[in-house]
ROLO-25522 format. One record per residue (C-alpha): residue number from 1; x negated, y negated, z negated. Coordinates in steps of 0.25 Angstrom, whole numbers, plus 5000, padded with zeros to 4 digits. Example, Ala and Ser with C-alpha at 12.3 -4.5 7.8 and 13.67 -1.06 7.14 Angstrom:
<rs>
+------+------+------+------+
: resi :    x :    y :    z :
+------+------+------+------+
:    1 : 4951 : 5018 : 4969 :
:    2 : 4945 : 5004 : 4971 :
+------+------+------+------+
</rs>
This chain:
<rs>
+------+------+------+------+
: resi :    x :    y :    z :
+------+------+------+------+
:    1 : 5022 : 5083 : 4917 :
:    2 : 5034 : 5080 : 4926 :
:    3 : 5031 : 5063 : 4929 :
:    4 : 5046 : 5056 : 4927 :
:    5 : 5049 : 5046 : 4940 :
:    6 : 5056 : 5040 : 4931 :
:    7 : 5046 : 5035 : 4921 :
:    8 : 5036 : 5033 : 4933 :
:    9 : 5045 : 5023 : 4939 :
:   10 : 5047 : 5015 : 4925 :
:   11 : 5031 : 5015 : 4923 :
:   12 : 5031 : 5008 : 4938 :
:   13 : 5041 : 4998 : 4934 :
:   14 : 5032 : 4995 : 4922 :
:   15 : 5021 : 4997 : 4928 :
:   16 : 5025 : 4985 : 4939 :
:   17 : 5033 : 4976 : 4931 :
:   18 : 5022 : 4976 : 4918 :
:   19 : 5034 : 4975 : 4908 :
:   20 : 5043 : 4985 : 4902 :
:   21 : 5054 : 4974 : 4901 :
:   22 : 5053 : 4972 : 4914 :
:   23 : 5051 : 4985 : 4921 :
:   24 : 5064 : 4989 : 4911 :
:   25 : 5071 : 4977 : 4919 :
:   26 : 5069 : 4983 : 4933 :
:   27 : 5072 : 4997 : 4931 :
:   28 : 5085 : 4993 : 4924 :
:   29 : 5082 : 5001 : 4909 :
:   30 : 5079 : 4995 : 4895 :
:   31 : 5065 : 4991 : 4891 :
:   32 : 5063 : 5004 : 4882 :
:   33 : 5068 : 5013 : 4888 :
:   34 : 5058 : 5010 : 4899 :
:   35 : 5047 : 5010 : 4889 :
:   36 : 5051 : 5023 : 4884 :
:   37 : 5050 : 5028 : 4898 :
:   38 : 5037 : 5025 : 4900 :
:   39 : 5031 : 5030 : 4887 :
:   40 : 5036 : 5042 : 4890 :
:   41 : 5028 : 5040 : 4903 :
:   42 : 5015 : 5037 : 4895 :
:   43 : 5018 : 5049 : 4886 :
:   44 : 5021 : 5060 : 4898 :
:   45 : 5007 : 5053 : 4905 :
:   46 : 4997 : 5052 : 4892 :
:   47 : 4995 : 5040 : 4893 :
:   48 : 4998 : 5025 : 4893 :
:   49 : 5002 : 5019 : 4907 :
:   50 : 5004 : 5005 : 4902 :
:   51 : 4997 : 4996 : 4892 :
:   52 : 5007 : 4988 : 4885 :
:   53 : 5006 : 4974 : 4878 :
:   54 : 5019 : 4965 : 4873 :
:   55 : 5020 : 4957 : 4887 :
:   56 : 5017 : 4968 : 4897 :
:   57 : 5011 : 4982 : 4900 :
:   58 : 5001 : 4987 : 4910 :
:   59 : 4996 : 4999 : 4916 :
:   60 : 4984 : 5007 : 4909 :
:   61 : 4976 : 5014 : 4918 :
:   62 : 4984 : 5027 : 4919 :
:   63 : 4995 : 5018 : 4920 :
:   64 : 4990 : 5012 : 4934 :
:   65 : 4987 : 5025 : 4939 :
:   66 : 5001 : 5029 : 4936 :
:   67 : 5006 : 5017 : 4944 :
:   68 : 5001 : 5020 : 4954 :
:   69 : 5005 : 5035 : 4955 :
:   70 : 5018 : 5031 : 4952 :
:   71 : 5019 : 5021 : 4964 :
:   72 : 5015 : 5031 : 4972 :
:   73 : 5024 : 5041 : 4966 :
:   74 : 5038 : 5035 : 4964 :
:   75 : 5036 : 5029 : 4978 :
:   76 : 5035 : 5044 : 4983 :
:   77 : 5048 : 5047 : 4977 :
:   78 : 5056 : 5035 : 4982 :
:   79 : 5050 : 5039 : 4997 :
:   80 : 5055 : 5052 : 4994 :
:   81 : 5068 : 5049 : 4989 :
:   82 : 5071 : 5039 : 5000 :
:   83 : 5068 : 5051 : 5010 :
:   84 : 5076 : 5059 : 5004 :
:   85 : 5087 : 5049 : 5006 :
:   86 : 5083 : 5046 : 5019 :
:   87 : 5083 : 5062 : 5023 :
:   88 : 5098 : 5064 : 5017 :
:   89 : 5101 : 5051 : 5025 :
:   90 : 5097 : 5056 : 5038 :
:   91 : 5088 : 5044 : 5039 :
:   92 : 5074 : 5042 : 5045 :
:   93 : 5065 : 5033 : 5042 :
:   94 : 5048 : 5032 : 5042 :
:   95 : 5040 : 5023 : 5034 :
:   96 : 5029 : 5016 : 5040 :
:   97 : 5018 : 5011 : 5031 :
:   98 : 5007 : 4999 : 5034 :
:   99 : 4994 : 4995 : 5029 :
:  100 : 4995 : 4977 : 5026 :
:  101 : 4992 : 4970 : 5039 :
:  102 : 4996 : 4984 : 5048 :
:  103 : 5008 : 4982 : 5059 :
:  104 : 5017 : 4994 : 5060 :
:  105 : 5029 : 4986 : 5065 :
:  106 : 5025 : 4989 : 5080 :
:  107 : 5026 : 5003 : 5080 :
:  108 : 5038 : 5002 : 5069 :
:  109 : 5045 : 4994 : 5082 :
:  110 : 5041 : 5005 : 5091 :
:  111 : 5045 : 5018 : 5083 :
:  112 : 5058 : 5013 : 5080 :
:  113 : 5062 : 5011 : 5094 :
:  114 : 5058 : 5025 : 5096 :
:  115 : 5065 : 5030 : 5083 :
:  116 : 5077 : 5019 : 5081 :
:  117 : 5083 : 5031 : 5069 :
:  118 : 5069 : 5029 : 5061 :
:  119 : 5070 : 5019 : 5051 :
:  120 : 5055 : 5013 : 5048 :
:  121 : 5052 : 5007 : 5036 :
:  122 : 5037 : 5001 : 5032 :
:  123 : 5029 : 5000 : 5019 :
:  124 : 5018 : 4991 : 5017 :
:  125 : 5005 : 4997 : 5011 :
:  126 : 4996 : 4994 : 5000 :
:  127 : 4982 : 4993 : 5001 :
:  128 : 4979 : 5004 : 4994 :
:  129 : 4989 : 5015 : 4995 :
:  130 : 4989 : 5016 : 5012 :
:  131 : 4991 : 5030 : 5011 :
:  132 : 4998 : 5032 : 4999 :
:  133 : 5015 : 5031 : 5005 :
:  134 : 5011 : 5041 : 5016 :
:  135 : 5008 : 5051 : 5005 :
:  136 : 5019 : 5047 : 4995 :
:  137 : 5032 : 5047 : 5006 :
:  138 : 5033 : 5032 : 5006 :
:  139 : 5027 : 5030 : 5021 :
:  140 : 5028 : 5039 : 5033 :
:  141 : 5017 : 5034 : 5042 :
:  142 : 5006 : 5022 : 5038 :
:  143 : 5000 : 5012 : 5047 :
:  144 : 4986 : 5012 : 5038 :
:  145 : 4971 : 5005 : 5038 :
:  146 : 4960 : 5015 : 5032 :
:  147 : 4957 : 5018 : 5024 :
:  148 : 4966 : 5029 : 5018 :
:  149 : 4968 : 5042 : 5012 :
:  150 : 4971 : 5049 : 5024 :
:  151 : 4972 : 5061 : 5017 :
:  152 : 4984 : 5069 : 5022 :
:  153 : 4986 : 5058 : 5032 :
:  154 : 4987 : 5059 : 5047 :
:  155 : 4981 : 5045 : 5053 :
:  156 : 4981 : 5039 : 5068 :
:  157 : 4970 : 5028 : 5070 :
:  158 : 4978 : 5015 : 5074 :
:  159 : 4966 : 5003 : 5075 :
:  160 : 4955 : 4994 : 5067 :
:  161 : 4956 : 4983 : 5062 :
:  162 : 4946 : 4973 : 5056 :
:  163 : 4942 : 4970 : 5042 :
:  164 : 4942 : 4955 : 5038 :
:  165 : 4937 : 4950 : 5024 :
:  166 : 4946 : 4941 : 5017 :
:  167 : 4941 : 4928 : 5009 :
:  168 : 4946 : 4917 : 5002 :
:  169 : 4944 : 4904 : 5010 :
:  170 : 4934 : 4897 : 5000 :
:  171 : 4925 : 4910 : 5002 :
:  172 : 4910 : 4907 : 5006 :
:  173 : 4911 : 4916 : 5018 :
:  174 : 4925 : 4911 : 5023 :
:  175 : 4920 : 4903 : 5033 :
:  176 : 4914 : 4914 : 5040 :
:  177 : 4920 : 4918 : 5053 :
:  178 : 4915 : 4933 : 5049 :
:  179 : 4911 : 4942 : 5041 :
:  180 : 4901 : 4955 : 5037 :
:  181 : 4901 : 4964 : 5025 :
:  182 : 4890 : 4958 : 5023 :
:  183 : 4895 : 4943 : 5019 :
:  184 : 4904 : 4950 : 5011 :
:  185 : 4894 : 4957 : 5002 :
:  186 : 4897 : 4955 : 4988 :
:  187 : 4912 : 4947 : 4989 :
:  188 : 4921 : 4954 : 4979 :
:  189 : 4931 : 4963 : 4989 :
:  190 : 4945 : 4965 : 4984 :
:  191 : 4951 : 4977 : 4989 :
:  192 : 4956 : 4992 : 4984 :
:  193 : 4943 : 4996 : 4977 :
:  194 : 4941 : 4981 : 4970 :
:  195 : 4954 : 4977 : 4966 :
:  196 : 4968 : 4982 : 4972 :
:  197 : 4978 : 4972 : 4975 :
:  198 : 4994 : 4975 : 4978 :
:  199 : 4994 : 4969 : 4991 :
:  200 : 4986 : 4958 : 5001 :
:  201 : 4993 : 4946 : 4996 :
:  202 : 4985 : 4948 : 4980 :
:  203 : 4972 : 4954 : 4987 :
:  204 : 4974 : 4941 : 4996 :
:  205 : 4976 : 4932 : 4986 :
:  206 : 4965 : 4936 : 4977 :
:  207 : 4954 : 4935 : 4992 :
:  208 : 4960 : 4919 : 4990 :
:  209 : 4958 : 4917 : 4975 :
:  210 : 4942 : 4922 : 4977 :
:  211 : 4943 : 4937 : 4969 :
:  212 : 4937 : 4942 : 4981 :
:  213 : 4938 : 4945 : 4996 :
:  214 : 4944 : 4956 : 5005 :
:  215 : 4943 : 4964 : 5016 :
:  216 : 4955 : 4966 : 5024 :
:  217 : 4959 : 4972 : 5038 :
:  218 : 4959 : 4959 : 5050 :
:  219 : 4976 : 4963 : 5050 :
:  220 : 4978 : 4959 : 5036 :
:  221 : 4973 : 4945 : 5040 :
:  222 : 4986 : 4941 : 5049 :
:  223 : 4996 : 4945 : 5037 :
:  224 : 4988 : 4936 : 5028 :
:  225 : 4984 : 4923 : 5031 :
:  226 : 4981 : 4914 : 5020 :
:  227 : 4975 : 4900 : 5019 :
:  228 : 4965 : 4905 : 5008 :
:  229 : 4961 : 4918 : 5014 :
:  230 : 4950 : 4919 : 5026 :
:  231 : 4948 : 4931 : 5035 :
:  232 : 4936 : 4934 : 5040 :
:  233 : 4931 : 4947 : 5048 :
:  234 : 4921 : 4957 : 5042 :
:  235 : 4913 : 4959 : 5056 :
:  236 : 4907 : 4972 : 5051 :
:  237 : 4918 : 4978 : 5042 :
:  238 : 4922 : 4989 : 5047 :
:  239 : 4937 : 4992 : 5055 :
:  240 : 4950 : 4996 : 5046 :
:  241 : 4956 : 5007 : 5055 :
:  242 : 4971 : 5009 : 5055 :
:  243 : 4978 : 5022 : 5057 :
:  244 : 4994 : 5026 : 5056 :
:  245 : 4995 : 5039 : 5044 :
:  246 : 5005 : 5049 : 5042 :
:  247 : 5005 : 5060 : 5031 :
:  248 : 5000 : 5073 : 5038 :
:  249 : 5011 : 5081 : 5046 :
:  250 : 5019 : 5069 : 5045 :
:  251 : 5018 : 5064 : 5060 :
:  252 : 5024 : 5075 : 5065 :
:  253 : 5037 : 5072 : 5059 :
:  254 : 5046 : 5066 : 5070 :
:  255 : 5048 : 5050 : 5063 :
:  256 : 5033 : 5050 : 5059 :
:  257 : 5027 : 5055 : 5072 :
:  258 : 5035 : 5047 : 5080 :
:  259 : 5031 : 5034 : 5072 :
:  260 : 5015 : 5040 : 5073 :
:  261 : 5017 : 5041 : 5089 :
:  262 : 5023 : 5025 : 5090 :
:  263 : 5014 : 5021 : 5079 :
:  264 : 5000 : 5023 : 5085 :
:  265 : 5006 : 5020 : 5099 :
:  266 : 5009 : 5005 : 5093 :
:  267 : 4999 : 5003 : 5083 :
:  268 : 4986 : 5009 : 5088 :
:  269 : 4974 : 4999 : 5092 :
:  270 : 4968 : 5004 : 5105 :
:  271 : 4956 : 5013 : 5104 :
:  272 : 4963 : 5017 : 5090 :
+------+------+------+------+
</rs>
């Protein structure tokens, strides 16, 4: 079957809004016709992506794998399109992706001077798809903490950087000045595996109200400071290595490879 972008982009709207009414509202067509659509959807799949109820509608399994494909896919095609764009424009321009708490504005400073005509835009990463906008069009370089899929991936080591276990205030071990894996031993550990969250802020805020504890790289702390929150470092827990990434063959093109040479002079750790 031939998948309709179309109808993919009216099951994310749904999808995020959790209402027909008011996904109908932001894509600016009637309220049936948008239903219409995306029965049609269900029927062309063979199965149903949402289960509905008179207040709201959510995703059946299938329909949470489907998602998060069409994430993934409908931001391909918007990457291409704009490229397409750019290319009839005559314009240039390299996007830069970052891991939360990694600094690429150093070398961002130092390749535009180089390459003034070169506009540089930047795209912050989730925790769980590092990889993923190199291999969909929507990045052109990441500045990325393993681990990864570095499948079809060239990567240049940057540095290390320490681990630190995050814990509500009112934790028994808080008042430690450090910890082992060892203390930790049993504490609930909220990361990818145990519960995904869409950003720090909600895994953050649920380390304060008690659901558990996490483990986060010794960078992360100076972007998040919080009364409720304490930082403590896992002496034995091993180093997070940071690397820049390009897709394979990419870094010999000219706005890429240049970026690569500037990039690992400005961000590489010595000994990296």
């Amino acid at each position: 079957m031939d998948l309709d972008l179309r109808k993919l982009r009216y099951f994310v709207a749904v999808a995020e809004h959790g209402r027909f009414g008011r996904a109908a509202e932001a894509l600016f067509i009637a309220q049936p016709v948008l239903s219409r659509q995306i029965q049609a959807l269900e029927r062309e799949l063979g199965c149903a992506l949402f289960t509905r109820t008179t207040r709201s509608v959510e995703l059946t399994v299938a329909g949470q794998k489907l998602y998060e494909e069409a994430q993934r896919i409908t931001a391909a095609v918007d990457a291409a399109l704009q490229r397409v764009q750019e290319a009839a424009r005559g314009e240039q321009r390299l996007v830069v992706a970052f891991s939360p708490g990694l600094r690429v504005s150093e070398a961002i400073r130092a390749f535009t001077a180089r390459r003034p005509e070169v506009a540089v835009d930047v795209l912050p990463l989730r925790w769980w798809e590092q990889d993923a906008p190199l291999r969909d069009g929507r990045a052109h370089i990441g500045f990325l903490r393993r681990p990864f899929d570095a499948t079809g991936l060239r990567t240049v080591p940057i540095g290390r950087e320490t681990k630190v276990a995050c814990l509500p205030v009112t934790h028994p071990l808080a008042a430690r000045r450090s910890l082992t894996s060892a203390d930790l031993d049993g504490e609930p550990v909220l990361d990818a595996r145990t519960r995904r969250t869409s950003s720090l802020e909600e895994k953050f805020e649920l380390v304060a109200s008690g659901q558990g504890i996490a483990l986060v790289p010794v960078s992360i702390t100076g972007f998040y400071s919080r009364p409720d929150l304490a930082y403590l470092p896992v002496t034995d827990s091993p180093p997070v290595e940071t690397c820049l990434a390009v897709p394979e063959g990419a870094d010999r093109a000219g706005v890429v490879r240049d970026f690569l040479e500037v990039a690992v002079a400005t961000l590489r750790s010595p000994g990296a």
